[in-house]
C-alpha positions in Angstrom: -27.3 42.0 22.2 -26.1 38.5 21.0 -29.4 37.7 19.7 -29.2 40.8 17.4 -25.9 39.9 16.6 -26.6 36.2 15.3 -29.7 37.5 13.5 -27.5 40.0 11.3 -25.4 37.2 10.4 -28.7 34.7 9.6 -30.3 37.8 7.9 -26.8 38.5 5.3 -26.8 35.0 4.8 -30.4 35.0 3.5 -30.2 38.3 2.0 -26.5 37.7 0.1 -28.1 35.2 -2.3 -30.9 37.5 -3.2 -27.7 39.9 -4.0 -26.2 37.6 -6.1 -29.2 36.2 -8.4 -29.2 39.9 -9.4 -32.0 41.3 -7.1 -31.8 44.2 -4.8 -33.9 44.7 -2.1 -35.9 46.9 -3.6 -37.2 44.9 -6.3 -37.1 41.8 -3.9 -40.3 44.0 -2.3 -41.8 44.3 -5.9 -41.4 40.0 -6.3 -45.0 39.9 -6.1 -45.5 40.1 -9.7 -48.0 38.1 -10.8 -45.7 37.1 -14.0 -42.2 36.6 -12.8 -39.2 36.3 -15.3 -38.1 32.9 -16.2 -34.8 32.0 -14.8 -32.9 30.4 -17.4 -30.4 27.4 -16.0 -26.6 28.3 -16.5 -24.5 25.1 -18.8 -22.1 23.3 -16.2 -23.3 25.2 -13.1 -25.6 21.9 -12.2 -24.2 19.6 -9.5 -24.4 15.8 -10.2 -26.4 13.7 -7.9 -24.5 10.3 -6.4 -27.3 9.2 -4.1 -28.6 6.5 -6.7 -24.4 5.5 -6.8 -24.1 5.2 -3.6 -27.1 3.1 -3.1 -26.2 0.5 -5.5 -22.6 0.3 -4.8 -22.1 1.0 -1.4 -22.6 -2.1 -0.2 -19.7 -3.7 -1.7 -17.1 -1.3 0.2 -16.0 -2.9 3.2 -14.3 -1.9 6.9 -11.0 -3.5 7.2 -9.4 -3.8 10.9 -5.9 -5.3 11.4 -4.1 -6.7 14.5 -0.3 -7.0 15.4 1.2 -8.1 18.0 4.5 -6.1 18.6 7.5 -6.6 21.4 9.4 -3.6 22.4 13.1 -4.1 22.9 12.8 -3.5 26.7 11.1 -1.3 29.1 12.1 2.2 29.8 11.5 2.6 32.8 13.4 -0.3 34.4 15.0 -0.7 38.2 18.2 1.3 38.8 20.7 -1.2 39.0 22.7 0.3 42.2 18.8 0.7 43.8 19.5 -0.2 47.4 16.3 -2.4 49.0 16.5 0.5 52.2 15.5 2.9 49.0 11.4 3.8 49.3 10.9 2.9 45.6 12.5 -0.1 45.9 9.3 -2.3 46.4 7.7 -0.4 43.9 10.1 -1.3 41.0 10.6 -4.9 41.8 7.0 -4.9 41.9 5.6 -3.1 38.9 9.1 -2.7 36.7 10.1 -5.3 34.5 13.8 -6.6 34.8 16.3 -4.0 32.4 15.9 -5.1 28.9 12.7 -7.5 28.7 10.8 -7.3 25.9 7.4 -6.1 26.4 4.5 -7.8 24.2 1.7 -5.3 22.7 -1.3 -5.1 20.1 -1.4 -3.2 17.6 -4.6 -2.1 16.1 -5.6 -0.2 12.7 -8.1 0.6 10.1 -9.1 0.8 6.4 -11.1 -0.2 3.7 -11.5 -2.5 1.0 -14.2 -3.5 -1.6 -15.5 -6.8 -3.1 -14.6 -7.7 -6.6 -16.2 -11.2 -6.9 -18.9 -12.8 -5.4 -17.2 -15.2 -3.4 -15.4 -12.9 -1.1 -12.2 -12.0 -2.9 -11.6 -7.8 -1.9 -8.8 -5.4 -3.1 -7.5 -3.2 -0.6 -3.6 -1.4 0.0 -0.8 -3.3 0.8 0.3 -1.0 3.5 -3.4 -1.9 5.4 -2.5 -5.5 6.0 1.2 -5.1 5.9 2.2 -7.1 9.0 -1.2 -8.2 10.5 -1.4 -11.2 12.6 -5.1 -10.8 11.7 -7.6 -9.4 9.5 -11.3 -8.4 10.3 -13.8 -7.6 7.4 -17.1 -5.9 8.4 -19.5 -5.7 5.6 -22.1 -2.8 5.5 -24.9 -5.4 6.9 -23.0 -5.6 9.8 -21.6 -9.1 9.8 -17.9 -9.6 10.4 -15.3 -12.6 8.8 -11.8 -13.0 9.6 -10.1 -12.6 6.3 -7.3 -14.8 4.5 -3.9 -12.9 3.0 -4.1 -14.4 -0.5 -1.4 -11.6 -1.2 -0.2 -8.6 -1.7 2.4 -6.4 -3.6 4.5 -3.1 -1.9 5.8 -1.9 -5.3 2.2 -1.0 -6.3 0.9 -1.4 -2.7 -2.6 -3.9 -3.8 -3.4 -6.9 -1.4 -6.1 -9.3 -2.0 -7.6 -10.8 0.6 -10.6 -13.6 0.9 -13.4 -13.9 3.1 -15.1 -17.4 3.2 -18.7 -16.4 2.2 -21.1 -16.4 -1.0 -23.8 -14.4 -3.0 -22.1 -10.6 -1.8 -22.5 -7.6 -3.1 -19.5 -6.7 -5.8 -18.1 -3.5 -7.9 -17.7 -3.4 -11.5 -14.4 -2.6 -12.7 -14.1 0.5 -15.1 -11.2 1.7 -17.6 -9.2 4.1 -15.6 -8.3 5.1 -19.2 -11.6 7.1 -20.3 -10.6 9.5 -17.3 -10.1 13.1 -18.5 -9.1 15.9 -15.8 -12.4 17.7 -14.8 -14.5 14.7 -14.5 -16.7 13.9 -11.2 -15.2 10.7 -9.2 -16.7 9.5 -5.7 -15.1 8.0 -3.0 -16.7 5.2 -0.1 -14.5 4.2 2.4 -14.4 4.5 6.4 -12.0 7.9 6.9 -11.4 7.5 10.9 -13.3 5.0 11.4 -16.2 6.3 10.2 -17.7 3.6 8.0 -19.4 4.0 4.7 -18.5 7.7 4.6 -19.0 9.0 0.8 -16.7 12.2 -0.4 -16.6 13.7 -3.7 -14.8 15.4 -6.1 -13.1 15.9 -9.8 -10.0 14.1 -11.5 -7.1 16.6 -11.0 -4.7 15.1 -13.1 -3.7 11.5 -14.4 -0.5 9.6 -14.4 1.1 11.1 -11.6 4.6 10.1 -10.9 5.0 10.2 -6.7 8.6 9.9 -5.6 10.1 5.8 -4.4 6.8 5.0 -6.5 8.1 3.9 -10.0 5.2 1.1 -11.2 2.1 3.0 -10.7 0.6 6.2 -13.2 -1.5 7.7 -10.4 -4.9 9.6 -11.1 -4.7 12.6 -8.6 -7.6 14.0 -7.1 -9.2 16.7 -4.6 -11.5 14.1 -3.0 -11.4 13.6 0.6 -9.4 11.4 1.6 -8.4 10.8 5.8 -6.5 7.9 7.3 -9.0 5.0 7.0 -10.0 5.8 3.4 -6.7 3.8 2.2 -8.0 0.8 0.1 -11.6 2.0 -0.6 -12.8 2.7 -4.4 -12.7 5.5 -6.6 -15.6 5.6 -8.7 -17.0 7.2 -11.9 -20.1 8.6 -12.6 -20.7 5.4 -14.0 -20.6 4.0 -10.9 -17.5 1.7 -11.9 -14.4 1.8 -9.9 -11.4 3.6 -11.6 -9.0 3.1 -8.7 -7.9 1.9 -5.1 -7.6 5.4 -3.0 -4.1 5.3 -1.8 -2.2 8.3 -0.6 -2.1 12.1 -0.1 0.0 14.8 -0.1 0.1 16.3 2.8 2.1 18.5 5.4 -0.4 18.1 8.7 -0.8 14.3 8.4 -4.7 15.0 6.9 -6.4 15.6 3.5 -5.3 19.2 1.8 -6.9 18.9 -1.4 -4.5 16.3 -3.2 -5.5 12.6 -3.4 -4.1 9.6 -5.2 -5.7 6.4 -6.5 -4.6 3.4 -8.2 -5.5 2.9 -11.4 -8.0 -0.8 -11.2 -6.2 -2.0 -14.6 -3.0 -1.6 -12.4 -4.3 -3.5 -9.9 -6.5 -5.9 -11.3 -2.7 -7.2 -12.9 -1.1 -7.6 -9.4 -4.4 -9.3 -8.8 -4.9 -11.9 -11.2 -0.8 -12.5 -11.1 -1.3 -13.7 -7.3 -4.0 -15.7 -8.1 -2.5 -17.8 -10.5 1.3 -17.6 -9.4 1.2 -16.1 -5.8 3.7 -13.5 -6.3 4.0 -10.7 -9.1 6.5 -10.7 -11.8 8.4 -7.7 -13.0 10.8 -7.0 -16.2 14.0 -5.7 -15.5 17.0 -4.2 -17.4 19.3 -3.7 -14.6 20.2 -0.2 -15.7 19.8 3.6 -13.7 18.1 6.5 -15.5 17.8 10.1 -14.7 15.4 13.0 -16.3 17.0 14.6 -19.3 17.0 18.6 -18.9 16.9 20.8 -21.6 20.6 21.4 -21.1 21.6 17.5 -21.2 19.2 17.4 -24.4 21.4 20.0 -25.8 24.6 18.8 -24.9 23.6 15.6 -26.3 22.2 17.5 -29.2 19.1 16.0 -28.7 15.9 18.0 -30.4 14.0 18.0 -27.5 14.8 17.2 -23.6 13.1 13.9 -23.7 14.0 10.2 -22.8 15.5 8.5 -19.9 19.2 8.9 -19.8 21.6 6.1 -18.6 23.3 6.7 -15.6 24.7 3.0 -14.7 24.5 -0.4 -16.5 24.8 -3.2 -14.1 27.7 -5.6 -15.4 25.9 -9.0 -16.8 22.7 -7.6 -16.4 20.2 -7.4 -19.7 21.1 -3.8 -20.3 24.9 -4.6 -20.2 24.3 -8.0 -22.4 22.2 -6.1 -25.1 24.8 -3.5 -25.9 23.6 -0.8 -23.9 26.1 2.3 -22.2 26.2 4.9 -19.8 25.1 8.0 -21.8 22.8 6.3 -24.3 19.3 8.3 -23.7 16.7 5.7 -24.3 14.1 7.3 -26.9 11.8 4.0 -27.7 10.9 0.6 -25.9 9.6 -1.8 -27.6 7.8 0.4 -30.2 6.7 3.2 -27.1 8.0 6.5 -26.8 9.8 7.4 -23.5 8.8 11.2 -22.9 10.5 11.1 -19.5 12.7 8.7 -17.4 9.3 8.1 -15.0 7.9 6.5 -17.8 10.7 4.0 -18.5 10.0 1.8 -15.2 6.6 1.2 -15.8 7.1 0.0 -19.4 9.8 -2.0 -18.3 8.1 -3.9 -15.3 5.5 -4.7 -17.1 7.1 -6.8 -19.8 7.3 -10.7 -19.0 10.7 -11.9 -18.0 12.3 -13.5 -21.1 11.1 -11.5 -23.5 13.0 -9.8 -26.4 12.4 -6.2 -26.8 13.9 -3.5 -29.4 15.4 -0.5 -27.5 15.9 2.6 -29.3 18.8 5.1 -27.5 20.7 8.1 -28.9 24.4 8.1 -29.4 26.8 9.7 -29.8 24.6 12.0 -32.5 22.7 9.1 -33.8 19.6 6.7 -33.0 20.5 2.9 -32.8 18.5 0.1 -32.1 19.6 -2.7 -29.3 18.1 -6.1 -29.0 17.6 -7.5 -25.5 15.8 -9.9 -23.5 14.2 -9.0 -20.3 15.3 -10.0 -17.1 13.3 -10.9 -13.7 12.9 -7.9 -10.9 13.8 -10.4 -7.7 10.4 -10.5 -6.0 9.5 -9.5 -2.8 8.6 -11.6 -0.1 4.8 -12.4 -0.2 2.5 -12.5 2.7 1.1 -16.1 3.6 -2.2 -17.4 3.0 -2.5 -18.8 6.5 -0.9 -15.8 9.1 0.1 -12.6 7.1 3.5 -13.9 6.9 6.5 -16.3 7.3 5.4 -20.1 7.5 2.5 -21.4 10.1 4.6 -20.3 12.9 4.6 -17.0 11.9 8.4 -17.3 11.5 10.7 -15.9 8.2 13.9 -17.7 8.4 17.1 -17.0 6.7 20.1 -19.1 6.6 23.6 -18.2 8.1 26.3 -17.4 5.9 29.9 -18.5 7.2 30.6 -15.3 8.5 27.4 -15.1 10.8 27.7 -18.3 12.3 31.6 -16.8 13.1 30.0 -13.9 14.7 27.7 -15.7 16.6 30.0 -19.2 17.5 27.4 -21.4 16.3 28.0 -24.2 13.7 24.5 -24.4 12.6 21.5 -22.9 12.6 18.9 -20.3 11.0 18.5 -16.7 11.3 15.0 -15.6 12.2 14.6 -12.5 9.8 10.9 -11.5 10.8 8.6 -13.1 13.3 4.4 -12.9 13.6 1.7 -14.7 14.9 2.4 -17.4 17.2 6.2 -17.0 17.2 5.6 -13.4 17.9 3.1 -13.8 21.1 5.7 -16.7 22.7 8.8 -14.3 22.2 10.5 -15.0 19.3 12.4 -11.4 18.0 14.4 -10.7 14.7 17.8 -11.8 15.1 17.2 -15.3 16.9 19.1 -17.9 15.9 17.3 -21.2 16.1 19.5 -24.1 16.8 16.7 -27.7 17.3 13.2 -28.1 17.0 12.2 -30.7 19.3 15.7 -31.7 19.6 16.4 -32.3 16.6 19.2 -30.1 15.1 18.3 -27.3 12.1 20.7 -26.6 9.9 19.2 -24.2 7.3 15.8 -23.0 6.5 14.8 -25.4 4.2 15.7 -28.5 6.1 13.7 -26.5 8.9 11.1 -26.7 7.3 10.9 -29.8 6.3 11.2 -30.8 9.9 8.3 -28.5 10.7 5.8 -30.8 8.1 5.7 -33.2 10.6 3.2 -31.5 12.8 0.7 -30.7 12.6 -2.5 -27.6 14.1 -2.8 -27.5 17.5 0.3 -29.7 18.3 3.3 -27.4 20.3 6.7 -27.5 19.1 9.6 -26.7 21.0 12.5 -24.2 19.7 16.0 -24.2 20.9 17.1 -20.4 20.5 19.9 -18.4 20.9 19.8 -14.8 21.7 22.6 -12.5 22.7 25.3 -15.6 23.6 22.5 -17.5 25.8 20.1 -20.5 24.6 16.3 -20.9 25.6 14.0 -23.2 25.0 10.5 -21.3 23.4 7.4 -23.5 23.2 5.3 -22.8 20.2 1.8 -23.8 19.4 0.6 -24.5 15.7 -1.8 -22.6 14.3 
């Protein structure tokens, strides 16, 4: 009885496409015509091919793999403090339980993917894949492995380039994310799960998407597959050029429902040539806050249309607020462009160079007006390191102590460690650390630390006087 059952299923499924070119069984029996009809092929039904694409890019996609070491605030699971040593457990605890509060030391492992854009091992891949990595492992498609180098990276439009050292590899083209029109084929490579070299397809679903907290990047959404693991692989063309960076989806499960989005490559070929010549990416700012203009704001303003970016605040001194600009003025043009919608503003704005004038058109009070002003500078975000992923060879970001902290914490001098990694991580350094010497010798600010820290150098070990909730330790560090 199961047999017959699965061959009524495998029989419909043979029979159903009979049903749907248009022949019914009965005339399926007569098929042995010795002159058949000529099937004529339907425009657009065709599927494209992307084996030949595959072949000849696919080897330029890579696997990336990233390791952090992380320390827990304490254990969970620590001794009772009122546990008598009559109780049963008592061995076990002192035995196998950390002491209440110890930090506990782990690795961190994840995945992603990246491709190569030049033939001496510079590759693009997210931000948010390296974010944080003590270190990064590149595994090319012929199987060989490097340990890669943070050149950079960039949250606000989350691009990283990283270097391998090697020569003569396989690299992408870079295509104009601006030929893109909705409906068009695009093909993704990247390692979904782990899975490397996995290829998933699809169409463009719409371009310059705005996502919400992501101001400074038009995305192109599409429905191609895309899993945790895809995150820095290309977006190609049919042209077999890559259009973007696959970055994010929209999802309510935590995997792919039909809506992917991908960097556009002129948006992140910028960031990229900005952190090869300067190491950090600079942004335009106004120092304003916008909101959407509604068809009822638009008429209240008596606006034609609801379009624009209204002005909800001016920061005092900032460009906006030296160039004449007011809470209410609905910005219409920058610098010659048209602002359909406050989205739009940002993205003008950030990329105009710091110190430029621009000509900002608003609507007042009934009236369009020109303002003159010169761009400020968007203060930058900390950049990862070229040597560790972060902070200085130690692994160590350091801020100094305002007068008020060292109040708080009854020290007279000092720095604040605001992030810790690599080797400072693994020997127990935590946020919030103040370090007071470095081989004795006093620290009195970040800078002056250091300067005292240039006089070491790899492989020598350091010694760091540290405070931590009201008690001081001394925390040997080796140089990496």
């Amino acid at each position: 009885m199961p047999d017959r059952v699965f061959f009524k299923r495998l029989l419909a499924g043979i029979v159903l496409p009979a049903l749907l070119l248009g022949c019914s069984p009965a005339n399926h029996a007569q098929s042995a015509s010795p002159t058949p009809p000529a099937q004529t092929a339907v425009p657009g039904v065709q599927l494209p091919d992307f084996t030949t694409l595959v072949k000849r890019e696919g080897p330029a996609v890579v696997n990336i793999s990233t390791t952090q070491t992380l320390r827990s605030r304490g254990f969970p699971f620590a001794m009772p403090p009122d546990m008598s040593p009559d109780d049963p457990f008592y061995e076990f605890f002192r035995r196998f339980m950390p002491p209440p509060g110890s930090p506990q030391t782990y690795q961190s492992q994840s995945l992603g993917s990246g491709f190569i854009i030049s033939e001496d091992g510079y590759i693009l891949t997210n931000a948010h894949v390296i974010d944080g990595a003590d270190e990064v492992t590149v595994k090319l498609t012929d199987k060989r492995t490097f340990k890669a180098k943070v050149i950079g990276s960039d949250k606000r439009t989350d691009v990283a380039l990283i270097k391998i050292s090697a020569s003569g590899l396989p690299k992408v083209d870079i295509g104009n994310p601006a030929s893109l029109q909705p409906g068009e084929w695009v093909v993704a490579i990247g390692s979904p799960f782990g899975f490397d070299s996995s290829v998933t397809a699809g169409i463009v679903s719409a371009l310059g998407r705005s996502l919400p907290d992501e101001n400074y990047v038009p995305f192109i959404q599409t429905d191609v597959a895309i899993n945790p693991g895809n995150s820095g692989g290309p977006l190609f063309n049919m042209k077999g050029t890559v259009v973007g960076i696959n970055s994010q989806i929209y999802s309510r499960t935590g995997g792919y429902m039909g809506l992917s989005f991908a960097i556009p490559i002129d948006v992140a070929m910028d960031v990229v040539n900005q952190l090869k010549a300067h190491g950090k990416v600079s942004r335009g700012r106004l120092g304003i806050g916008i909101q959407d203009v509604s068809q009822d704001l638009a008429d209240s303003f008596g606006l034609a249309k609801a379009s624009g970016a209204l002005v909800a605040s001016v920061d005092k001194g900032g460009p906006a607020d030296k160039g004449g600009m007011e809470v209410g003025d609905v910005i219409l043009k920058y610098d010659g462009k048209n602002v359909e919608s406050s989205t739009e503003l940002p993205r003008l704005v950030a990329a105009t160079k710091p110190g430029t004038t621009v000509t900002v058109q608003v609507w007042r009070k009934g009236k369009t007006r020109n303002l003159s002003m010169t761009v400020g500078e968007m203060p930058t975000e900390r950049m990862a390191s070229p040597d560790n992923g972060g902070g200085n060879q130690l692994g160590l970001v350091l801020r100094d102590l305002s007068a008020e902290q060292r109040k708080q914490l009854g020290v007279k001098e000092g720095v604040l460690v605001a992030d810790a990694q690599g080797a400072a991580a693994r020997a127990g350094i935590v946020q919030g650390d103040v370090i007071l010497a470095l081989n004795n010798a006093p620290v009195t600010g970040a800078a002056q630390f250091e300067k005292l820290l240039q006089g070491y150098g790899k492989g020598q070990t350091v010694a760091l006087l540290v405070k931590r909730h009201g008690n001081a330790l001394y925390v040997p560090l080796k140089i990496e």
